[in-house]
C-alpha positions in Angstrom: 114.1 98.4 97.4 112.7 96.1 94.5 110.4 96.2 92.0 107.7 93.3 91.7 108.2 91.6 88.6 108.7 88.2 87.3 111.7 88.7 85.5 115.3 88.3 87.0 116.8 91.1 89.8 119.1 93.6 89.3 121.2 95.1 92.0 120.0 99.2 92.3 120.5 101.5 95.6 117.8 104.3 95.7 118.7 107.3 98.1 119.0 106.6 101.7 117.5 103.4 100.9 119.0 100.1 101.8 120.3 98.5 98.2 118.3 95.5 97.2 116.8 93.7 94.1 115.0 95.4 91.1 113.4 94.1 88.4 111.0 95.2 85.3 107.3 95.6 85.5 104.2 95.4 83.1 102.1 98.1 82.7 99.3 95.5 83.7 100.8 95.2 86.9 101.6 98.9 87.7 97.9 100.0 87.2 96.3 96.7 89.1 96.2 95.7 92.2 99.8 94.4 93.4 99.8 91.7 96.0 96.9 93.0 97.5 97.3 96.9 97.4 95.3 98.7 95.1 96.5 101.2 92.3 97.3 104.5 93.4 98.2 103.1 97.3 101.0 103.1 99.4 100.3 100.0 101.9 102.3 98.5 104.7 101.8 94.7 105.3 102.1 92.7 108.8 105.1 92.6 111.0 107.6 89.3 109.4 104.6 88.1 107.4 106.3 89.3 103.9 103.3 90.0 101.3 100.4 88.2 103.8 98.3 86.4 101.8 98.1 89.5 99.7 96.3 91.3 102.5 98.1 94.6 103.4 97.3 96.1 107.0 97.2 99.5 105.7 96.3 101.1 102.3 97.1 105.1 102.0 95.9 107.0 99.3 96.2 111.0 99.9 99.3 112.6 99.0 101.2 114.2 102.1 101.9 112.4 105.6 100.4 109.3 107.1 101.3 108.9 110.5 101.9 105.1 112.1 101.4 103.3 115.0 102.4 100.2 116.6 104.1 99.4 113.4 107.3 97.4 114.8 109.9 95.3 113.3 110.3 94.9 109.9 107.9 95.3 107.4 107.1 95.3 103.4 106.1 98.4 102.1 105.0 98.5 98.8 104.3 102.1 96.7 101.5 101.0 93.8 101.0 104.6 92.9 100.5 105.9 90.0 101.9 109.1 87.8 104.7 108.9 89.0 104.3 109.6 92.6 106.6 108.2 95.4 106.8 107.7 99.1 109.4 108.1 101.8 109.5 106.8 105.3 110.1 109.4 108.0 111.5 109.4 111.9 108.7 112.0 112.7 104.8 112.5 112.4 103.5 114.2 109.9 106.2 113.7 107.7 109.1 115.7 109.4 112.2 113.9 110.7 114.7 112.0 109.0 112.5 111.5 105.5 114.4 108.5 104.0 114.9 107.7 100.1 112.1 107.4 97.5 110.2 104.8 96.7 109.1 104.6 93.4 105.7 102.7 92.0 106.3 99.5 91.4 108.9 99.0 94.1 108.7 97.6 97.8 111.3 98.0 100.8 111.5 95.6 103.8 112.2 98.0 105.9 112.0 98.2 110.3 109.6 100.6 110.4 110.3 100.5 114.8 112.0 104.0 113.8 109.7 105.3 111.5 106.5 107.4 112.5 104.9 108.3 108.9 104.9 107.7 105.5 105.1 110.6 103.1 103.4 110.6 99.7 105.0 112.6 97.1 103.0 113.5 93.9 105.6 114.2 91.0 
C-alpha cells in the first residue's frame, strides 16, 4: 500500500495487505482529485498501465460492494475517500469472500485483482 505524496517513503504493512511504501499527504491533495480519481472515489486504473495518464477505468462512489469484471492482472487501486472511509478487495461478489486489508484515503495498492471479484467500501 502507499500513500501518494511527494515526500520520501516509509516502509508500513496494512492488514492482509502486501507491505509497500507510504508517505505523507496534504490536505490539498486528500480532498482533490488524485491522479485522476475524484474525492470521495475508490477507482481501479488499467491492467500494467500504473496511474494511466491520470484516467482511471472505474470510479466507485457508494459505500458497500462493487462487483468487477474482466479486471485481470495487476492493477493500481487508489481509495481518495473521504472521512475516513476505506476499502477492501474481496475473492467474492458482493463483498463476501476473502475481504483483504484496508485501504485507507490517500493510499493505493498494486494489487492482481485476477482473484478478486469486488471492492468493498467501508464508511468509518
Amino acid at each position: 500500500m502507499r500513500k501518494i505524496t511527494k515526500a520520501a517513503a516509509l516502509a508500513l504493512a496494512v492488514g492482509a495487505l502486501s507491505t509497500v511504501g507510504a508517505t505523507g499527504a496534504s490536505a490539498a491533495q486528500a480532498a482533490g482529485s488524485l491522479h485522476g480519481c475524484p474525492s470521495g472515489a475508490v477507482c481501479v486504473y488499467p491492467q500494467n498501465a500504473g496511474w494511466n495518464g491520470d484516467r482511471p477505468s472505474l470510479a466507485f462512489y457508494s459505500y458497500g460492494a462493487h462487483n468487477l469484471s474482466n479486471q485481470v492482472g495487476q492493477h493500481y487501486v487508489l481509495n481518495n475517500q473521504t472521512g475516513g472511509a476505506t476499502a477492501r478487495t474481496c475473492t467474492g461478489y458482493n463483498g463476501t469472500g476473502d475481504c483483504q486489508g484496508y485501504l485507507w484515503a490517500g493510499y493505493y495498492i498494486d494489487k492482481d485483482l485476477t482473484p478478486i471479484n469486488s471492492i468493498l467500501l467501508v464508511r468509518p
